[in-house]
C-alpha positions as CSV (number, residue, x, y, z in Angstrom):
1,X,-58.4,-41.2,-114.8
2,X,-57.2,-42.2,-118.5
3,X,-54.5,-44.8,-118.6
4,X,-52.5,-42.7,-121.0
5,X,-52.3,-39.3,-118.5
6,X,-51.6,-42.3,-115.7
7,X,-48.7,-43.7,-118.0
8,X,-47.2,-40.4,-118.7
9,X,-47.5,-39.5,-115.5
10,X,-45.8,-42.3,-114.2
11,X,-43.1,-42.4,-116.7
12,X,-41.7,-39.6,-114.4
13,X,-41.2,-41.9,-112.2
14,X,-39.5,-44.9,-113.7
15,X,-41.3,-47.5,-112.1
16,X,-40.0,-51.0,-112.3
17,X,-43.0,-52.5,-113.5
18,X,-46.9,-51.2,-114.1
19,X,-50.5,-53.2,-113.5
20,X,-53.0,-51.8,-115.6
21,X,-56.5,-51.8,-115.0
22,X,-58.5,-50.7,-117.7
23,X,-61.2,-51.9,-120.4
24,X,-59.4,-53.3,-123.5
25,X,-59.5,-50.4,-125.5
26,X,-57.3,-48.1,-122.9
27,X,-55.3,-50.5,-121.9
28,X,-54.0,-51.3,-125.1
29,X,-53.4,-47.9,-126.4
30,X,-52.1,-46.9,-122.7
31,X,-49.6,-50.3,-123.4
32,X,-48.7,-48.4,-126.7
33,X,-47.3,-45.7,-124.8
34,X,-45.1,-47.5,-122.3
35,X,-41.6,-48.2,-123.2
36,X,-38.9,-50.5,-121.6
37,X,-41.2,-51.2,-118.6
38,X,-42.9,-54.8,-117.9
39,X,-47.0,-54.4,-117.9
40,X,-49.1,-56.8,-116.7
41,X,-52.6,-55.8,-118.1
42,X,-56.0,-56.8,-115.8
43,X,-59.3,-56.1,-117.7
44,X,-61.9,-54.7,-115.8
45,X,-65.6,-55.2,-115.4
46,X,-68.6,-53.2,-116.4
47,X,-72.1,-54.8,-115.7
48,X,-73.1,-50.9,-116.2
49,X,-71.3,-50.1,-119.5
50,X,-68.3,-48.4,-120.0
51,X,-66.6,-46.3,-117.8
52,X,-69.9,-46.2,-115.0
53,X,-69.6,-48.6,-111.9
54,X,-66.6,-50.7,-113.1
55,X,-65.2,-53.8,-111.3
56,X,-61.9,-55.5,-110.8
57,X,-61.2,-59.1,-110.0
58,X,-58.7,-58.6,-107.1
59,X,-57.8,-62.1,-107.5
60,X,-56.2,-61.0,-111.2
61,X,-54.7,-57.9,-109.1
62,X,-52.9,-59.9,-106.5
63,X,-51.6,-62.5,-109.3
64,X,-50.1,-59.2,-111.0
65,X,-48.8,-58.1,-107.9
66,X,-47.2,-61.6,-106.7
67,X,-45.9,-61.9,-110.4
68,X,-43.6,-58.9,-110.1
69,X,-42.9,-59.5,-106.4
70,X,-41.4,-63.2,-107.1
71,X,-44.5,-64.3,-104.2
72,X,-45.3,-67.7,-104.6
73,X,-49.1,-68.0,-104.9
């Protein structure tokens, strides 16, 4: 899915705060698009190349999610 149909779609919403996981290139333009909501942006992995068998630390994802829980790590 592309961060920027994610963000609109979850601009309908009004979330309290978004992770992003994304390469750099669509995570910065999906940032871009998001207004008055805190972001915490997690790059992801590709040992294939873009866009084909990606990776995420989940270590990064939990530090995003106990960042805008208030969780002490």
């Amino acid at each position: 899915m592309n961060i920027n149909n994610l963000c609109m779609g979850c601009m309908e919403e009004k979330p309290q705060a978004i992770i992003a996981i994304a390469c750099e290139r669509d995570l910065i333009s999906g940032i871009q698009e998001i207004k008055n909501v805190p972001i915490l942006a997690v790059v992801n992995k590709r040992p294939q190349g873009p866009c084909h068998n990606t990776e995420v630390e989940m270590g990064q994802v939990q530090k995003a999610i106990k960042h805008f829980t208030n969780l002490k790590e």
